[in-house]
C-alpha positions in Angstrom: -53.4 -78.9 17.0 -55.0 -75.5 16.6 -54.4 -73.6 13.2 -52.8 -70.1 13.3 -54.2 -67.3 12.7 -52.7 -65.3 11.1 -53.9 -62.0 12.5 -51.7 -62.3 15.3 -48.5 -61.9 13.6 -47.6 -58.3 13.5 -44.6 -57.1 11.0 -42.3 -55.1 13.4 -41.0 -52.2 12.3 -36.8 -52.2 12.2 -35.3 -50.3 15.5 -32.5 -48.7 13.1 -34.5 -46.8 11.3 -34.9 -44.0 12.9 -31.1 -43.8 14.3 -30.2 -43.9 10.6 -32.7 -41.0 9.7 -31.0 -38.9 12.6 -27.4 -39.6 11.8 -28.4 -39.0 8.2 -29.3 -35.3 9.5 -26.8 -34.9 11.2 -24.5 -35.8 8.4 -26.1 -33.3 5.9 -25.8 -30.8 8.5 -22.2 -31.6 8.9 -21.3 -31.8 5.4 -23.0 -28.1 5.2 -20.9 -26.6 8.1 -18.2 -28.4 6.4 -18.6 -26.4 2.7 -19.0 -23.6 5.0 -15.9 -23.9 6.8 -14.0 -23.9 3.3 -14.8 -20.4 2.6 -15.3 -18.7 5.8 -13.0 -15.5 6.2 -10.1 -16.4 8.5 -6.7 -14.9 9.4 -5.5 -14.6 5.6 -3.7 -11.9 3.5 -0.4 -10.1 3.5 0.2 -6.9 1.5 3.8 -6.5 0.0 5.8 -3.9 2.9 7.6 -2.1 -0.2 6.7 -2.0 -3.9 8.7 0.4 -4.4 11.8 0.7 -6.7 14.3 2.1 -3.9 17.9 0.9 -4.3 18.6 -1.2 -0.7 21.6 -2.1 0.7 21.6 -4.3 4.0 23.8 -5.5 6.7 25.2 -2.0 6.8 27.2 -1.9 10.5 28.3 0.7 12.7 30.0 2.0 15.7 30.0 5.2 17.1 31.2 6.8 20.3 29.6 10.4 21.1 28.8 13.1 23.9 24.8 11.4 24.3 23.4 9.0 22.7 21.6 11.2 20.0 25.2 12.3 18.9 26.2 9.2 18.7 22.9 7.6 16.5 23.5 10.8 14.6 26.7 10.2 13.8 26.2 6.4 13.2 23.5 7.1 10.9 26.0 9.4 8.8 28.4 6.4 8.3 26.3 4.3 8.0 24.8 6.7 4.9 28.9 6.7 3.6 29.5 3.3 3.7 26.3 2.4 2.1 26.8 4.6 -1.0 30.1 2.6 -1.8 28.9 -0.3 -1.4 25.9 0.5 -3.3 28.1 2.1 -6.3 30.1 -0.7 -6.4 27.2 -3.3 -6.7 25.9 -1.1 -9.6 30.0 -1.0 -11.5 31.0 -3.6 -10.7 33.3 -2.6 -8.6 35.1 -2.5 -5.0 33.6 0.1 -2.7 37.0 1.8 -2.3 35.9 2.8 -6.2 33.1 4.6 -5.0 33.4 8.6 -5.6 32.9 10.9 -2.6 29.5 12.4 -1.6 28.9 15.1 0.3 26.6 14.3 3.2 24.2 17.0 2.6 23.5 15.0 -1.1 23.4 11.5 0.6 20.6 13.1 2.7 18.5 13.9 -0.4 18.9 10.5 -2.1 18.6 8.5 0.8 14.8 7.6 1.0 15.2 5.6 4.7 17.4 3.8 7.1 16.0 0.6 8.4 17.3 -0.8 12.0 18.3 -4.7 11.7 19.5 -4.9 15.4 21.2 -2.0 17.2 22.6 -1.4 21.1 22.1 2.3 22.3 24.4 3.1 25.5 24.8 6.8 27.3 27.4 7.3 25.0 27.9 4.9 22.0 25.5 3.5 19.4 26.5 -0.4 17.8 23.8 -1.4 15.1 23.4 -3.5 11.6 21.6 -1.1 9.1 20.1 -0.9 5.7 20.1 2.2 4.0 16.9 2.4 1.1 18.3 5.1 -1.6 15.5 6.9 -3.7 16.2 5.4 -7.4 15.3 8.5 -9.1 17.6 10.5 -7.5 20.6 8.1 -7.1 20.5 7.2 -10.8 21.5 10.2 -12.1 24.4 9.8 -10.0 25.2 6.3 -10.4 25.6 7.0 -14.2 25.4 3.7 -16.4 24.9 0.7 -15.5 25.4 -3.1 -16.4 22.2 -3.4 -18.4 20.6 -5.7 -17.0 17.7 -7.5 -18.5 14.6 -7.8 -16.7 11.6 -10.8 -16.9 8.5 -10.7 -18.3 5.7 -10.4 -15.1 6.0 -13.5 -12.6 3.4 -15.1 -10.7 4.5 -15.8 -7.0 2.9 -18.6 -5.3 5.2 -19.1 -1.7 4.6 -23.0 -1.1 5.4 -24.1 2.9 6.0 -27.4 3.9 5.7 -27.0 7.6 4.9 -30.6 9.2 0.7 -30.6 8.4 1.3 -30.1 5.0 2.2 -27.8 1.9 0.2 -24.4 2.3 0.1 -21.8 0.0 -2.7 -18.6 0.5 -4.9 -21.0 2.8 -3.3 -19.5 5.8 -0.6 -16.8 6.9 2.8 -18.6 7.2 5.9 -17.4 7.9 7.3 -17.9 4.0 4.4 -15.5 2.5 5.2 -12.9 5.0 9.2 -13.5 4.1 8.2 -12.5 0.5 6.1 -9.9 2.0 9.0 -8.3 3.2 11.2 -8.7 0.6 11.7 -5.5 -1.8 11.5 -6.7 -5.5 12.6 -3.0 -6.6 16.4 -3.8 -6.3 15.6 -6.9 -8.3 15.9 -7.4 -12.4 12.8 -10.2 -12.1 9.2 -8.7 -12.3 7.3 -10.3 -9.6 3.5 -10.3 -8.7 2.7 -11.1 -5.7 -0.4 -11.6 -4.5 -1.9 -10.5 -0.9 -3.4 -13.8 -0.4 -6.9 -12.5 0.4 -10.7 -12.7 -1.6 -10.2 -15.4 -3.8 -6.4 -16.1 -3.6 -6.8 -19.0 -1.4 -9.0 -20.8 -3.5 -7.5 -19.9 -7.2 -3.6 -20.2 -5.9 -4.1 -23.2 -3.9 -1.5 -25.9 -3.8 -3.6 -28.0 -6.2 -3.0 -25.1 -9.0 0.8 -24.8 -8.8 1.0 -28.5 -9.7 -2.1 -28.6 -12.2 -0.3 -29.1 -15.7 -3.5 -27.8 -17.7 -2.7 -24.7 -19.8 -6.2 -23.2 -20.3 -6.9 -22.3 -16.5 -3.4 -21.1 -16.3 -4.3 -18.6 -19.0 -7.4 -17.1 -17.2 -5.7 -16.8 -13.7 -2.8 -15.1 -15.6 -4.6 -12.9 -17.4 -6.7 -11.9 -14.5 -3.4 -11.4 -12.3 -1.4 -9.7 -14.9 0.9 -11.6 -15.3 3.0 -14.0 -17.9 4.2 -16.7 -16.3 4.6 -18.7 -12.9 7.1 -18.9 -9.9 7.0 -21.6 -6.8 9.4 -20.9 -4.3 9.2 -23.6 -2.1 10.5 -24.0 1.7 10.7 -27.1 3.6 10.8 -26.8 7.2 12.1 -29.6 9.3 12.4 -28.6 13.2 14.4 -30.8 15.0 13.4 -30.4 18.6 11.1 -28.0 20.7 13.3 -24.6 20.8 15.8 -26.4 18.7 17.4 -26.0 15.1 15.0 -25.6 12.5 16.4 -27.0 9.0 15.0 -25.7 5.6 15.8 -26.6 2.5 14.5 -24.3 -0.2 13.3 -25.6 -4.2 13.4 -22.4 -6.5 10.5 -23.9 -9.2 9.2 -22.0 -12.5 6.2 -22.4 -14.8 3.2 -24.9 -15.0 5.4 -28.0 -15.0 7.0 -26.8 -11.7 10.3 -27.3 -13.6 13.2 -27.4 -10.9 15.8 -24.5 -11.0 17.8 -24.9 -8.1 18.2 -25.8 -4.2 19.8 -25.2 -0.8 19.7 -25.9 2.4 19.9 -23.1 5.5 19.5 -23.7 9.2 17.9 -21.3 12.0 19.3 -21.8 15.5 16.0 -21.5 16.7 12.5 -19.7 16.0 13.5 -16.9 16.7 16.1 -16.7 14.1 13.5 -18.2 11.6 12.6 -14.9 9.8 15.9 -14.0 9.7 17.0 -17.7 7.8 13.5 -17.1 5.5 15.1 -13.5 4.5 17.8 -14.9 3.3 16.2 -18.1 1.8 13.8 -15.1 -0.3 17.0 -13.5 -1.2 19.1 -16.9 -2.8 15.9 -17.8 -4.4 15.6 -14.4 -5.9 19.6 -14.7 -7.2 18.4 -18.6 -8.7 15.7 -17.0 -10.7 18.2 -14.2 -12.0 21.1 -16.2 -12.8 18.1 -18.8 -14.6 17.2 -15.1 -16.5 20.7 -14.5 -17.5 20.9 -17.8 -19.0 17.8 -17.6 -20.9 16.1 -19.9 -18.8 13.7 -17.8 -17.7 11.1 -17.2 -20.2 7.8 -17.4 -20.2 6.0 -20.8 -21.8 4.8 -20.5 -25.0 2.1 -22.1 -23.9 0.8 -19.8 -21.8 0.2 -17.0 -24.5 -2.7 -16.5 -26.0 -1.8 -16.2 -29.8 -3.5 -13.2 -31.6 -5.2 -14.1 -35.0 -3.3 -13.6 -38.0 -4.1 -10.7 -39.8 -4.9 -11.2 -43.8 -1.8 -10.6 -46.0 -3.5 -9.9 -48.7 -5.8 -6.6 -49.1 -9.8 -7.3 -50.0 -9.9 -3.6 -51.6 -8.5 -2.6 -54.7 -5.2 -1.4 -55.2 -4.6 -0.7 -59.0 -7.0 0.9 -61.5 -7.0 -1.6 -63.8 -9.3 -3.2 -60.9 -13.6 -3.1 -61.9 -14.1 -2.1 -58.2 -11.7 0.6 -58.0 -14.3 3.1 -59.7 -17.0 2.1 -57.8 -15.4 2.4 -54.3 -13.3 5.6 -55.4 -16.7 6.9 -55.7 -17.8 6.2 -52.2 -16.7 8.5 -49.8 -16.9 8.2 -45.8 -18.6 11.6 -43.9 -18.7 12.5 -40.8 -21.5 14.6 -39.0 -23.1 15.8 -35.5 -27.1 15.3 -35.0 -28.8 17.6 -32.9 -31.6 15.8 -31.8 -34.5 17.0 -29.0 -35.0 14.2 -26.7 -38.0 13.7 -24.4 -37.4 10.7 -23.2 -35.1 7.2 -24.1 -37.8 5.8 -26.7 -37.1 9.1 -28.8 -33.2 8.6 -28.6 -34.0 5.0 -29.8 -36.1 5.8 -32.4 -34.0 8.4 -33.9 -31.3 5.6 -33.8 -32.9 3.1 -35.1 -34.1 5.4 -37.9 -30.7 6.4 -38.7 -29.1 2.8 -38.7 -31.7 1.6 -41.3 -30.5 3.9 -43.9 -28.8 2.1 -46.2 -24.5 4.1 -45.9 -24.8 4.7 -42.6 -22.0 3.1 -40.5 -22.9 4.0 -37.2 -25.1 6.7 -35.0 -23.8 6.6 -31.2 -24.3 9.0 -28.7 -22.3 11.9 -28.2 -23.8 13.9 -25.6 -27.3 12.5 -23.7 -29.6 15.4 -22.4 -33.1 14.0 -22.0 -35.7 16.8 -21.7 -33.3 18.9 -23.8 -31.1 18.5 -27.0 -28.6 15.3 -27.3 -25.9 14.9 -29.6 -25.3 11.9 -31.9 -21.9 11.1 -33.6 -22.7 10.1 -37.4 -20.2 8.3 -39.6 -22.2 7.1 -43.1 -21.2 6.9 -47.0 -22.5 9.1 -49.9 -23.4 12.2 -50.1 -25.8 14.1 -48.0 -28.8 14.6 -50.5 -29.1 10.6 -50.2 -28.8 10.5 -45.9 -31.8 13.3 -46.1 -33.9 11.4 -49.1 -33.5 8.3 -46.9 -34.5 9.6 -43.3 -37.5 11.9 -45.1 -38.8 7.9 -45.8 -38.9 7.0 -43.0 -40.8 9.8 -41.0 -37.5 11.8 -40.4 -36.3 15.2 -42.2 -33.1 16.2 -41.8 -32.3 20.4 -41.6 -28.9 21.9 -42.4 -25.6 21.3 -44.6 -21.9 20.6 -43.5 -21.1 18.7 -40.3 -23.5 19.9 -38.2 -27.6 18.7 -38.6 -30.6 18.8 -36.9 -33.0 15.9 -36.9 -36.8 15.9 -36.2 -39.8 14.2 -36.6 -42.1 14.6 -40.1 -41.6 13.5 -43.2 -41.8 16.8 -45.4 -39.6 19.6 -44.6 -40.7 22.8 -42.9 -42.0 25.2 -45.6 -41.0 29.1 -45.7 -42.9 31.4 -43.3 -45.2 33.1 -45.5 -45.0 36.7 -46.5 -47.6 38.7 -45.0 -49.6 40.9 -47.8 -49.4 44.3 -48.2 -52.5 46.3 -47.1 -55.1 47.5 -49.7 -53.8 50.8 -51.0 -56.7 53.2 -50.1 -59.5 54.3 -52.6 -60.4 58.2 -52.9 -64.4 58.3 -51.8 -66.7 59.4 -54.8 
């Protein structure tokens, strides 16, 4: 039997290696275009319509027979203008429009800021439409007169939740429930709403994660930075029951960090079509939840959420009776006011001049009033004591001072300028011998 050498074994190298090197790669890579992804601009963003405060009434209809069609829109438009002031004084009295007082149409044509078309039918000779009629709120409340008082919220955070088979979406994407609160117009309405346009950094700050985070201290900052007090999460499930069918939502009215459940209901669209129409009206309920939750005094914003001022000292550090050893001391001490005229050549004069003026013991502060490099600069001087002290001070320090009352000059040297000398009178002249 021969013995083995071992020199002809030869270690072979493992044949996955480099297929897991390469799917390693390609995994980074992945993972990168992934991160990407998250934050690449996309199809995002919906400005409010109206932010105005226009008084609105909708579902306004008419119809109106006439010689053309443009007489008869023209006419239809009138009415329409009629019937929406009574119904609009009537909302605001609570009372029937039959209470409503007559208005001549040349007025209702200066308060009436625009007429929105809902659905209309325009024939040679007649004009059938739904209207809404927008009424300027300046101008219609002086003649509206008093009202019921309502109270309105404190600012409210919107964040429109969809449930629409993938999943719950909030700012990610457009949906058909941001647009629906897009649309709506929060003037008519006693709650303060803020709604965001869903762009920049919306999608990642007012994600679905943050209306169900509990934590108070992010809520804070994202408040704060959106102006507003507290939070609102309309939600909208939407269930569609066949391809061109019935689509079924049922809509959660939710307020503050705890998503703290105010009411529901249910609504049904015949088919998409009809959607926007149903998620109108969905806005619209959810809008009358959060104000009947307001006129209960549910609606307030979570103590929580405020960030608590400090609490100012009740009890004053300075004297308040003579009988007090500091009160002659700081009755002596009074505060003064001046302006420095200062020539500047460049920045490190300005600072120097500063910094002289700050080291004298009284002075409060030495800011700039007007900046003119090259020329003369201003400086705003607040310091305690009288002036002799200020100029003794500054003359230390390589500075003089020039001038009494509120306006000085300031300039460089530590003695002050002495009096221009008197020039002496010639020799009288001598008689020659």
């Amino acid at each position: 039997m021969k013995p083995v050498d071992p020199t002809q074994f030869v270690i072979a190298k493992p044949r996955w290696r480099a297929p897991l090197i390469a799917l390693g790669v390609v995994l980074a890579g992945a993972g990168g275009w992934y991160a990407i992804a998250q934050l690449a601009p996309g199809d995002r963003g919906v400005a409010p319509i109206d932010s105005s405060s226009n008084y609105e009434v909708t579902g306004v209809q008419v119809d109106v027979a006439g010689k053309s069609a443009d007489e008869a829109r023209t006419a239809a438009w009138r009415l329409a203008q009629r019937k929406g002031w009574k119904v609009l004084w009537g909302r605001m009295h609570g009372l029937g429009p039959d209470a409503a007082p007559g208005v001549p149409d040349s007025t209702l044509d200066s308060i009436v800021a625009g007429i929105e078309v809902e659905q209309e039918q325009v024939g040679p000779h007649r004009y059938i439409a739904t209207l809404g009629i927008l009424f300027d709120r300046a101008r219609t409340g002086e003649m509206i007169g008093s009202t019921s008082g309502t109270p309105h919220s404190a600012p409210m955070l919107v964040i429109p939740v969809e449930y629409d088979g993938a999943g719950p979406v909030t700012f990610e994407q457009r949906t058909s429930w941001q647009k629906a609160w897009a649309r709506y117009r929060t003037g008519q309405s006693p709650i303060d709403y803020v709604r965001p346009y869903g762009n920049g950094p919306d999608p990642l700050l007012l994600n679905i994660g943050q209306s169900r985070r509990p934590g108070r201290l992010w809520w804070r900052s994202l408040l704060d930075q959106y102006g507003a007090s507290d939070i609102v999460t309309p939600e909208v499930y939407l269930q569609r029951r066949f391809p061109g069918g019935p689509i079924a939502a049922r809509f959660v009215a939710r307020h503050g960090p705890d998503g703290e459940v105010l009411g529901t209901f249910s609504l049904v669209a015949p088919n998409s079509a009809g959607l926007d129409k149903m998620l109108d009206q969905g806005v619209k309920q959810v809008d009358d939840l959060y104000i009947q939750a307001l006129n209960a005094g549910s609606l307030k914003p979570d103590p929580s959420l405020t960030i608590e001022e400090p609490d100012t000292p009740t009890d004053d550090l300075l004297p308040t009776t003579a009988d007090d050893p500091l009160a002659s001391v700081i009755s002596g001490i009074d505060q003064n006011n001046a302006t420095i005229q200062l020539d500047t050549a460049d920045v490190a004069a300005l600072d120097a001049a500063q910094s002289a003026l700050k080291s004298v013991p009284g002075v409060q502060s030495a800011s700039v009033q007007s900046l003119a490099l090259g020329g003369t600069s201003l400086l705003s001087l607040s310091y305690n004591g009288d002036l002799a002290a200020l100029k003794v001070g500054l003359q230390a320090r390589g500075w003089r001072l020039e001038g009494d009352g509120a306006t000085l000059t300031m300039k460089r040297g530590g003695q002050a300028s002495p009096p221009a000398a008197t020039p002496a009178a010639p020799p009288s002249a001598q008689p020659k011998p």
